[in-house]
N, C-alpha and C positions, 0 to 999 in steps of 0.2 A: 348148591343145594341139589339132592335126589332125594330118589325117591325109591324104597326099597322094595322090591315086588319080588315075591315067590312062587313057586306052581303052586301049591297048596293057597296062596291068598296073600292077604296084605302079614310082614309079620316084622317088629321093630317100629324104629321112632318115624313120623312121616317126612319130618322136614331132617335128614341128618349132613351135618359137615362132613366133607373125606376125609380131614386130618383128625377129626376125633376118635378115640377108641370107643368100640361100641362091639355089640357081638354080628357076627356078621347073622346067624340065625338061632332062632332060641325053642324050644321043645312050647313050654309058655310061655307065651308073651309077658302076663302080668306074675307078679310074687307080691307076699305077703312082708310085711315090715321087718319082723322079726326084733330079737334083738342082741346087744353085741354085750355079754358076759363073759368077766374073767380077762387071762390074759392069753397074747398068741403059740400057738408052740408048735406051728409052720413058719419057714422063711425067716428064722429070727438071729442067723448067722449070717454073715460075709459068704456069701458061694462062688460071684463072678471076679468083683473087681475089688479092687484095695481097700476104695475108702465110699463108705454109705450113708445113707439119714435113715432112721431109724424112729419110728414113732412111740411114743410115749403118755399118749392117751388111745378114746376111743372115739370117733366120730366118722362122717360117710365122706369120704370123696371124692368128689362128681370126676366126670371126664373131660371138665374144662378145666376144673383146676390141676389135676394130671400133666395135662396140655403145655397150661401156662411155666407151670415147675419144666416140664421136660423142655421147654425153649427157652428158658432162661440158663438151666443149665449147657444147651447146645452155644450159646453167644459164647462159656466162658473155655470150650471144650476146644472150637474153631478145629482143627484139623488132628489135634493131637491125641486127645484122649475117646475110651469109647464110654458107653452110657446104658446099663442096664435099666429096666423099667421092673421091680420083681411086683405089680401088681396090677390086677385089669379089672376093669368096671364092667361087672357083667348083673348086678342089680338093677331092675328098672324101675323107675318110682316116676307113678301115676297121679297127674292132676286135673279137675277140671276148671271148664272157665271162670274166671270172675262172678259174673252175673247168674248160676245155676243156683235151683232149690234143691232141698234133699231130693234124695231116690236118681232113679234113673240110674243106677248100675255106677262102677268105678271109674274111673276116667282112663283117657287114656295116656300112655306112656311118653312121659316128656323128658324124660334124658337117663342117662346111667350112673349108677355111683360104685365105690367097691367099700362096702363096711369096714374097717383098720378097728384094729385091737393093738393095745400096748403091748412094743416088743419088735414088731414086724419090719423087714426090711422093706423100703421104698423106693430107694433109687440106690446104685451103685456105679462108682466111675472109677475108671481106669485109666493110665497111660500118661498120667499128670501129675506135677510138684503135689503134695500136700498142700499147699497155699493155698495155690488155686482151684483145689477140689474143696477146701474147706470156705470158700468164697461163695463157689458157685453152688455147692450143697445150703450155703444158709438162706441167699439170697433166695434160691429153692421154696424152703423151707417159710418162707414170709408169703407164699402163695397158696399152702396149705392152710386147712383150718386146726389142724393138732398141731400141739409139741412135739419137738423131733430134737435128735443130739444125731453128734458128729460122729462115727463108729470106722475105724479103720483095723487093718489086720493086723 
């Protein structure tokens, strides 16, 4: 664990992992919820590697499920194949404690998500059978919280 300190002052999560994606600094710290309408029409092709997962709904996700997906796919890659990531968590979504009353201002920033719209590319691998890219894309794919399908070139 560290501890991210800037000239300007404190700015990101206070307790962060090194393997997590996170933004290294951010203009503001906190953003508003917003919300995720329609469908995507960036990132919704094959650009790097042969074969992709491709999402198929709309929901947030974090930088540990990111994680979880991007090492599950490295087990089945092993030395052969490579491994694009076409998405980063740079949302940060604010909670506070358990035991708090209203007011008192918004909490603070507990981890990052990246909003997904239907359509969008997620991950992309290279350099590998189809088998085994359609193995380690699904198994992927069970760590996420959308729907996703198999997309190759």
């Amino acid at each position: 664990m560290e501890q991210l300190e800037l000239r300007f002052g404190f700015i990101g999560v206070k307790n962060l992992i090194k393997d997590m994606l996170h933004p290294k600094r951010v203009k503001y710290e906190k953003k508003q919820k917003g919300r995720a309408k329609g469908i995507e029409t960036r990132a919704t092709e094959l650009a790097f590697g042969a074969f992709g997962l491709k999402s198929l709904g709309s929901r947030w996700i974090s930088a540990k499920q990111i994680e979880a997906a991007r090492r599950v796919i490295l087990r089945y890659l092993k030395k052969g194949g490579k491994l694009w990531i076409r998405i980063f968590p740079d949302k940060p979504v604010t909670s506070k404690g358990t035991e708090f009353s209203m007011g008192g201002g918004k909490g603070s920033v507990s981890h990052y998500v990246f909003p997904i719209k239907p359509g969008r590319i997620i991950f992309e691998i290279d350099g590998v059978k189809e088998e085994i890219a359609t193995e380690a894309l699904e198994k992927a794919a069970d760590k996420l919280p959308v729907k996703t399908k198999f997309v190759k070139r």
